[in-house]
ZAFISE-570323 format. One record per residue: residue in three letters; x, y, z negated of N, C-alpha, C in turn. Coordinates in steps of 0.02 Angstrom, whole numbers, plus 50000, padded with zeros to 5 digits. Atoms other than C-alpha are relative to their C-alpha. Example, Ala and Ser with C-alpha at 12.3 -4.5 7.8 and 13.67 -1.06 7.14 Angstrom:
<sites>
ala500454994150000506154977549610500455006050000;ser499584994150003506844994749643499615005549963;
</sites>
This chain:
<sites>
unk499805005649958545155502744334500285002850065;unk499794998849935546115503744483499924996150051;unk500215001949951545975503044650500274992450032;unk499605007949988547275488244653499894996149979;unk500285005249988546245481244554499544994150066;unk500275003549942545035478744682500444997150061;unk499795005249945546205474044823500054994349976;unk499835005250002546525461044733499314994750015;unk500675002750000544735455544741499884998850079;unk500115000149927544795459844930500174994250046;unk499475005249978546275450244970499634994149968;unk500305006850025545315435344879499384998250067;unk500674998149952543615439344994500384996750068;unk499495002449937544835438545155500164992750002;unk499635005950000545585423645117499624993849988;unk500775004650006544045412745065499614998950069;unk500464998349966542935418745183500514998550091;unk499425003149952544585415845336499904992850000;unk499925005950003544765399645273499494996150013;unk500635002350004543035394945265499575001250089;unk499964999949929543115401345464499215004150013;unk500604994749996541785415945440500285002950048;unk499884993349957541695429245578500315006049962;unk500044993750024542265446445549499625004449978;unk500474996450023540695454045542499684997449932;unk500285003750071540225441645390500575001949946;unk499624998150015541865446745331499885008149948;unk500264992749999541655463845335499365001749932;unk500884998550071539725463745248500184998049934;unk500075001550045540175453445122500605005649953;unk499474994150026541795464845074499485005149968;unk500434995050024540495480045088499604999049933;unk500315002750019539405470844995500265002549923;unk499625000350079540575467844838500385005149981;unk499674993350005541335484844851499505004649978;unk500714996650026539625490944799499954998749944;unk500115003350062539395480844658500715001549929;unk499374996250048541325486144590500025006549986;unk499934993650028540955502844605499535004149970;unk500744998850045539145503944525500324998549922;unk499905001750085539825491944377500705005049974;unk499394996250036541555504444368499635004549997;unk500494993050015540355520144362499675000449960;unk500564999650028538985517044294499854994349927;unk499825004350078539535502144138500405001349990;unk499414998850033540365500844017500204995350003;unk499765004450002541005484744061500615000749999;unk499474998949995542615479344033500324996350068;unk499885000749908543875477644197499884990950008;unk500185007249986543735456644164499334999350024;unk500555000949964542005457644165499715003650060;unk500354998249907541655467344334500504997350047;unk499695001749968543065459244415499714991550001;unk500625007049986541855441044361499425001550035;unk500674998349964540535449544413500094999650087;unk499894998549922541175454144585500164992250014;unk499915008149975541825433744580499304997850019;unk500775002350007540065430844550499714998550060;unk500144996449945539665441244676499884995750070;unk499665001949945540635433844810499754992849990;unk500345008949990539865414744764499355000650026;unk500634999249961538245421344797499795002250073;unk499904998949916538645428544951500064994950046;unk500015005149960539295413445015499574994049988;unk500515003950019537875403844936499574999050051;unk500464998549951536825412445047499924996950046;unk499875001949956537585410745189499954993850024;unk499795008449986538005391045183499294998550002;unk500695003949977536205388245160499625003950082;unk500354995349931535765400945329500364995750034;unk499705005349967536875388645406499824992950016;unk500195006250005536345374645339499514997950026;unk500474997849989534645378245380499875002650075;unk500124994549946534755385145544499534996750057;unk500855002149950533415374345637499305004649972;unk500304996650038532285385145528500155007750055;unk499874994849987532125401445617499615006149951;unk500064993750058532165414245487500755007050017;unk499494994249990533535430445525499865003749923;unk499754993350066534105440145354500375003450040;unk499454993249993534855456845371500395001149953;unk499734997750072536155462745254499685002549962;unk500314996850053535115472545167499564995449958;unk500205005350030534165456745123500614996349954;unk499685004050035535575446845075500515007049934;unk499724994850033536295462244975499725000049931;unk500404997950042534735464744886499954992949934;unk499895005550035534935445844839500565001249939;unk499284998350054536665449544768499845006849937;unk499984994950057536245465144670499544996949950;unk500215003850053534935456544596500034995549955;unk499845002850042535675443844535500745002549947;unk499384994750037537115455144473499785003449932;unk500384997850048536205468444402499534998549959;unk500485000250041534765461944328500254995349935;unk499664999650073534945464844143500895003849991;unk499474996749999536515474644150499605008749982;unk500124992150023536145492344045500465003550043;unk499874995949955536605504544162500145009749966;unk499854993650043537505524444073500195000950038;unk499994994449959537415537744144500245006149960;
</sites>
């Protein structure tokens, strides 16, 4: 898979996440975020490029899943870190995904 695949995934991320009038730094994480998850499932499965390029869609709904409810929610004082909301995303990613090495 190539790397153009992923921009294309990027350029999707950007443009959602713009529109939707996220910060940069939410920007940013969530990119990181799903740039993790493309290059675990291109390494390490044997998936094919449709399915880690759904996956990373996936990805990116859960991310902003998150988020909209930390928003929604925000009389609630609770703070996630990325690494929280990350750990969210991988888990629901990975788990159950055979993993070759």
């Amino acid at each position: 898979m190539s790397n153009n695949d992923y921009e294309l995934v990027e350029q999707k991320i950007n443009n959602i996440l713009k529109n939707k009038k996220y910060d940069q730094d939410t920007i940013y994480n969530c990119e990181n975020a799903i740039s993790h998850v493309f290059t675990i499932l291109t390494t390490f499965t044997d998936k094919s490029k449709s399915d880690i390029l759904n996956e990373c869609n996936n990805a990116l709904i859960y991310y902003i899943e998150f988020i909209k409810q930390l928003k929604d929610n925000n009389e609630i004082d609770i703070n996630f870190t990325e690494v929280d909301i990350n750990t969210f995303i991988f888990n629901k990613i990975f788990k159950g995904i055979k993993i070759t090495i």
